[in-house]
C-alpha positions in Angstrom: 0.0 0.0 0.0 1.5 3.1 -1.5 1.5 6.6 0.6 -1.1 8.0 -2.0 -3.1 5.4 -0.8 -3.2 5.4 2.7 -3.8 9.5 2.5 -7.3 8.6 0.8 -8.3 6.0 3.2 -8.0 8.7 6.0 -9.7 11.4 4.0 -12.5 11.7 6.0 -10.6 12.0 9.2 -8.8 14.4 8.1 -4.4 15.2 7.2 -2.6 12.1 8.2 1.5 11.4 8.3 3.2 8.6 7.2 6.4 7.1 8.4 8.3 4.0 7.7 8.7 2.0 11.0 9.1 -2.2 11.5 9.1 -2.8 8.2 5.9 -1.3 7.3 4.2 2.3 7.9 2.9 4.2 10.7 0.2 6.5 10.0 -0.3 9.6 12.4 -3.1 11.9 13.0 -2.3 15.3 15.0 0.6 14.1 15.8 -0.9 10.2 17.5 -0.3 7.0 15.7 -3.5 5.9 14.7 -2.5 2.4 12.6 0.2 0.4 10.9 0.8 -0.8 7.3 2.3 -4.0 7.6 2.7 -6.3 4.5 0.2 -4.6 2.7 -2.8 -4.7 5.6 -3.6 -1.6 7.3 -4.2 -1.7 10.9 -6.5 0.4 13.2 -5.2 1.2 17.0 -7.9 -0.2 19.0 -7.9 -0.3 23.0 -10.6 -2.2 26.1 -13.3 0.8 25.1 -12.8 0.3 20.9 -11.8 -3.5 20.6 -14.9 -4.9 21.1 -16.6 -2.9 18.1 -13.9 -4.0 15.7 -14.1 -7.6 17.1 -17.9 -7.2 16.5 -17.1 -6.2 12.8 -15.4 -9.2 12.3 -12.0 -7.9 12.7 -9.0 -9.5 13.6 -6.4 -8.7 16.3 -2.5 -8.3 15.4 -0.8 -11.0 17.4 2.7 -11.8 17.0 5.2 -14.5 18.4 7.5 -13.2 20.8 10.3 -15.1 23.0 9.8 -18.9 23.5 7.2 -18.9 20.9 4.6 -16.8 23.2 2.1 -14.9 20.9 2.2 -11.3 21.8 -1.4 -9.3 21.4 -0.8 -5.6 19.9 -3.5 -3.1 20.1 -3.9 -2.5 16.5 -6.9 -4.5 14.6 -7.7 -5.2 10.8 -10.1 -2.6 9.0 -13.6 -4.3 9.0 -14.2 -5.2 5.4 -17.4 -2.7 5.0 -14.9 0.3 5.5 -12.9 -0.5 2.2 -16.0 0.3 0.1 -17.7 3.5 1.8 -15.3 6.3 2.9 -17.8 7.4 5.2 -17.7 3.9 7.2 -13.6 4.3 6.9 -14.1 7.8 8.3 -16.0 6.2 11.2 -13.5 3.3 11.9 -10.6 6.4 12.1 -12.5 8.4 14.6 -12.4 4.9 16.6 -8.6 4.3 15.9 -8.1 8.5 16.6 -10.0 8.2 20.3 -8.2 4.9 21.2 -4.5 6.7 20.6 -5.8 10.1 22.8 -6.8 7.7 25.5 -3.5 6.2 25.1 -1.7 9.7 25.0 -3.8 10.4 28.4 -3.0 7.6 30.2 0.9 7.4 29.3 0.8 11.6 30.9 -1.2 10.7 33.6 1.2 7.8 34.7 4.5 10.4 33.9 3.1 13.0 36.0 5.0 13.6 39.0 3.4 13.1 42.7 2.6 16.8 43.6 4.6 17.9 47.3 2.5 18.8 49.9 3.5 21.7 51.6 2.8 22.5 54.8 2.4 25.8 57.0 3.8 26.1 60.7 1.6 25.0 63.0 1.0 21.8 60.2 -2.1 23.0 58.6 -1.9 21.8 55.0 -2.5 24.1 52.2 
């Protein structure tokens, strides 16, 4: 799957980037990675609020084999078939992928965030 490609897929979400990674593509939306290209499949990020529409739509999850042969679950899932044909279901499956990689962006900040200090007064009153 060509750049060119990939751009039209995402129309209806809106400017995406593309950049070669693994041996495929990542494909960025403000800045978030939204899917993967990988050997000519295109991948949606999915996560626990997302996955269970895209396993509903007879999607598939990206598994790989790791160390020692144990298969490794990635949050990226196939397109759902419907989405190829109607740009406005593609659009739709995006805004999913889009949602999944801010609530990934919010929980990666949330868990960098330093513990705020306490300070305290004299006399031990806390502000």
């Amino acid at each position: 799957m060509d750049a060119a490609e990939i751009e039209e897929m995402f129309q209806g979400l809106g400017p995406v980037s593309i950049r070669r990674m693994f041996g495929g593509k990542g494909v960025y939306h403000q800045g978030l990675i939204i899917a993967v290209e990988f050997r000519d499949e295109l991948l949606l990020k999915a996560d626990a609020v997302s996955a269970p529409a895209f396993q509903a739509a007879g999607s598939r999850q990206w598994t790989y084999d790791g160390q020692a042969g144990k298969s490794t679950a990635m949050p990226y899932w196939s397109v759902p078939v419907d989405a190829f044909d109607d740009p406005e279901v593609m659009a739709d499956w995006a805004r999913l992928a889009y949602e999944a990689a801010l609530r990934a962006a919010q929980s990666k900040a949330a868990k960098s965030k330093p513990a705020k200090s306490r300070k305290t007064r004299r006399g031990g009153d806390d502000l």
